[in-house]
C-alpha positions in Angstrom: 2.3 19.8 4.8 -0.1 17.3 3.1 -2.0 14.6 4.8 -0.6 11.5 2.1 3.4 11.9 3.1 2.4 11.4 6.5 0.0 8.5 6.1 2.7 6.4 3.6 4.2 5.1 6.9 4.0 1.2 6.4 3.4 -2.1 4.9 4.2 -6.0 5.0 3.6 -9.7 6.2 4.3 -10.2 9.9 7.0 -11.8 11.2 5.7 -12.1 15.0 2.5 -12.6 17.1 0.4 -9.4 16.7 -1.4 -10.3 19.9 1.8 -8.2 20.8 -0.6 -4.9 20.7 -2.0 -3.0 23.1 -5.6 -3.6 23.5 -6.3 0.4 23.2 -3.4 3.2 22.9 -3.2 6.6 21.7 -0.3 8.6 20.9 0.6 12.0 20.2 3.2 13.6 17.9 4.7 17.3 16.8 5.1 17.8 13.4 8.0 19.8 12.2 8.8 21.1 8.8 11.5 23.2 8.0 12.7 23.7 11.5 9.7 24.6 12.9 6.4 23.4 14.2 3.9 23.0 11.8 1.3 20.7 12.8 0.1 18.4 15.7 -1.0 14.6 15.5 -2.8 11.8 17.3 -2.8 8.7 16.3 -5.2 6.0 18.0 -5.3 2.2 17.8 -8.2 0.1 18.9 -9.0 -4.0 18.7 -11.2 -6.3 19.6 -10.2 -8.7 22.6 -11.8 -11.8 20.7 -10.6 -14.4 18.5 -10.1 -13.7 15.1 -11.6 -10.0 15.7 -10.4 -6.4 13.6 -9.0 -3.6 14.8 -9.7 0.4 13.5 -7.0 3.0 13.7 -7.5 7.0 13.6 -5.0 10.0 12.4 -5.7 13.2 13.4 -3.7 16.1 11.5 -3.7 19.8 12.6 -1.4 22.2 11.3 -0.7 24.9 13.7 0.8 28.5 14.5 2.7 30.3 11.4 1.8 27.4 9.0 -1.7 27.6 10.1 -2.2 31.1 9.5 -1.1 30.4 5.9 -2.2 27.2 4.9 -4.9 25.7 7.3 -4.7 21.8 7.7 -7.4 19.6 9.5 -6.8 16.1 7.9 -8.6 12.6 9.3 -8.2 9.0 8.3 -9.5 5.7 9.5 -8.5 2.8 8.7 -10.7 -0.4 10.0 -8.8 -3.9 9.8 -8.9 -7.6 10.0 -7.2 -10.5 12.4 -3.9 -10.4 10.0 -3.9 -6.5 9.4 -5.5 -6.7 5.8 -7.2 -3.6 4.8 -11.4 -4.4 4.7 -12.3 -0.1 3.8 -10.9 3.3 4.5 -11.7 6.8 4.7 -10.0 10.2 4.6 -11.2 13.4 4.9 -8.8 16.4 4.3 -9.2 20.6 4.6 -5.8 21.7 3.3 -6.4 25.0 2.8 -9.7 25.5 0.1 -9.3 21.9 -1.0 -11.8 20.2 0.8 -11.7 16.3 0.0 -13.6 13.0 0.9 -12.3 9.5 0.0 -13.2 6.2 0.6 -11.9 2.6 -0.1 -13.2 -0.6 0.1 -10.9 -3.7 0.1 -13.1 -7.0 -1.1 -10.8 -9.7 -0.4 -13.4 -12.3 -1.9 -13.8 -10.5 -5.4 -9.5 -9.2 -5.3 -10.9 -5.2 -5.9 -10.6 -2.1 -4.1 -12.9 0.2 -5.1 -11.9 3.6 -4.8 -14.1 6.8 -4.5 -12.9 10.7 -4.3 -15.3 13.4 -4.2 -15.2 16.9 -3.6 -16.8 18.4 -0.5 -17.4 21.7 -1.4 -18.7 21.5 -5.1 -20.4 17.9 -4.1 -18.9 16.3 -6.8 -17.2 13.1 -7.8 -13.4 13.2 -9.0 -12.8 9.5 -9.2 -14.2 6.4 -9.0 -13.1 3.1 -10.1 -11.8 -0.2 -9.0 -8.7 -1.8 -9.0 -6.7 -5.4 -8.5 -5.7 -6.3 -5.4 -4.5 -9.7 -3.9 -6.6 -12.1 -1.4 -4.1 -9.8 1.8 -3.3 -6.1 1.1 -2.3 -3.5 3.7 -3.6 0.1 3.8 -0.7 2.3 4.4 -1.7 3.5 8.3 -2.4 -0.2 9.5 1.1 -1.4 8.0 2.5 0.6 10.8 1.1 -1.5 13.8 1.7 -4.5 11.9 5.0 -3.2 11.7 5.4 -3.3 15.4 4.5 -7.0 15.3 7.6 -8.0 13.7 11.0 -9.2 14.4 13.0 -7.2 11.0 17.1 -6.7 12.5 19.0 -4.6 10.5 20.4 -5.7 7.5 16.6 -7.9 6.8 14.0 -6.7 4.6 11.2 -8.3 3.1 8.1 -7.1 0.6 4.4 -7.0 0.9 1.1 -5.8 -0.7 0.2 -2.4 0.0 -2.5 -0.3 -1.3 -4.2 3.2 -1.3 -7.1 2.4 -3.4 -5.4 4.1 -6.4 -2.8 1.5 -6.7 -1.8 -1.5 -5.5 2.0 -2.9 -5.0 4.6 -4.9 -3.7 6.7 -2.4 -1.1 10.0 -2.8 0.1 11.2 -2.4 3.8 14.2 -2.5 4.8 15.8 -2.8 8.3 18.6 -0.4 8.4 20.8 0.1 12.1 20.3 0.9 15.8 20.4 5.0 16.7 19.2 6.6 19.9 16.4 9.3 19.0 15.5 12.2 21.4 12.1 13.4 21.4 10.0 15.4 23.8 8.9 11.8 25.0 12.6 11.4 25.6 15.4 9.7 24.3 15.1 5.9 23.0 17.0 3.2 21.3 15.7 2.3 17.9 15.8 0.5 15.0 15.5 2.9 11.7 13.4 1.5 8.6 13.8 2.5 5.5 10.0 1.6 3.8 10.0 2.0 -0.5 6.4 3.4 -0.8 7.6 6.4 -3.1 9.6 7.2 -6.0 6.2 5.8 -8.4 6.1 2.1 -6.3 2.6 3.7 -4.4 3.5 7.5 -4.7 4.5 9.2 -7.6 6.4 12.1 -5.6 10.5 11.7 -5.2 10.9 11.0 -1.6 12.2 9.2 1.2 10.2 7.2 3.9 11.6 6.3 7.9 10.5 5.1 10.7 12.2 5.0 13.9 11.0 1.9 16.0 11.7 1.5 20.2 13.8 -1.3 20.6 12.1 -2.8 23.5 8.6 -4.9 24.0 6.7 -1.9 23.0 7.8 -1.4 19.8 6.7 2.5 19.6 6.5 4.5 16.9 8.9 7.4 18.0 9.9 9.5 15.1 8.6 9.2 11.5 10.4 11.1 8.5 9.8 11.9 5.0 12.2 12.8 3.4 11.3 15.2 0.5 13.4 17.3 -2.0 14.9 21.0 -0.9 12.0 22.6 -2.5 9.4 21.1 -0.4 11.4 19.8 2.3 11.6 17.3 5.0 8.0 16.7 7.2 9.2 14.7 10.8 6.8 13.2 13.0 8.2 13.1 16.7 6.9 11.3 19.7 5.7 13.9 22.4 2.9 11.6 24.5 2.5 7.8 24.7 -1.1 6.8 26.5 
């Protein structure tokens, strides 16, 4: 159950007023993978109340019970933001098992780089480090989902944006797919499904799937996210269990 699947959630240009967010709001997920509970997350959004002010959003990952036993996960990202969403730096930390990682990006929209930096935690020592293109705008992958709540996408509408990781930087496909009601321990909801083309070599090289089930009300939450992997590895789904 690795941290990346679950942070490729979302990227793209807004199609709405993101004054639309919540000030403050955290909220709180089950992870399943292969029918059974493997892993709890939080996800927490914060901004500024002043004009033109940024925004920071945290994921916290925990794997738990018989996956945790056998493959220990404690995974965190941060993501800080501007006004419009644009990445300005990131950094993750992930324990997935004995690999113990650090990385951190910076997004310089003046110079058009991201400079990226991987090291490893336990040796103390540096994997990568290099910088890359990126244009004046470019989304990190956990900030394009709030943005995402900012729009107005029906199904049948896509669009394409900038996104990045630091390694690579893209023009990502989402796509606006159909209305479903998803249960959830939160409870059931009416949605709108979106298909977003992060993988399959566009930001990730793995063969996979992304979706992201949207409330299709003011609120705009984030009820289930889904990556869709193949038989050997699996399917990882992201399920709402507590909105605060």
């Amino acid at each position: 159950m690795p941290l990346k699947p679950l942070l490729a959630l979302l990227v793209f240009t807004p199609l709405a007023s993101p004054q639309s967010l919540p000030a403050r709001e955290t909220l709180y997920y089950t992870v399943e993978w292969r029918l059974i509970t493997a892993g709890k997350a939080r996800l927490e959004w914060a901004s500024e109340q002043r004009p033109r002010a940024g925004a920071q959003v945290n994921l916290r990952l925990e794997s738990v019970g018989l996956v945790s036993k056998f493959f220990k996960v404690e995974d965190d990202y941060s993501a800080n933001l501007n006004a419009a969403f644009c990445g300005q730096s990131l950094q993750m930390t992930t324990n997935e098992g004995s690999r113990q990682r650090e990385t951190k990006v910076t997004f310089d929209s003046a110079r058009r780089k991201a400079s990226y930096l991987e090291r490893d935690r336990a040796k103390n020592t540096v994997l990568n480090a290099h910088d890359i293109d990126i244009p004046p705008c470019v989304h990190d992958v956990m900030g394009g989902l709030y943005l995402l709540r900012t729009m107005n996408l029906e199904p049948g509408q896509s669009t394409q944006v900038a996104v990045s990781d630091g390694k690579k930087s893209a023009m990502a496909k989402v796509e606006a797919q159909q209305r479903e009601d998803v249960k959830t321990p939160q409870g059931t909801f009416k949605t709108i499904r979106y298909e977003v083309y992060v993988f399959n070599d566009v930001i990730y090289r793995r063969s996979a799937h992304l979706y992201v089930w949207l409330s299709d009300d003011r609120r705009r939450l984030p009820v289930r996210v889904q990556v869709r992997m193949q038989i050997a590895i699996g399917t990882i789904t992201l399920s709402l269990e507590k909105a605060e």
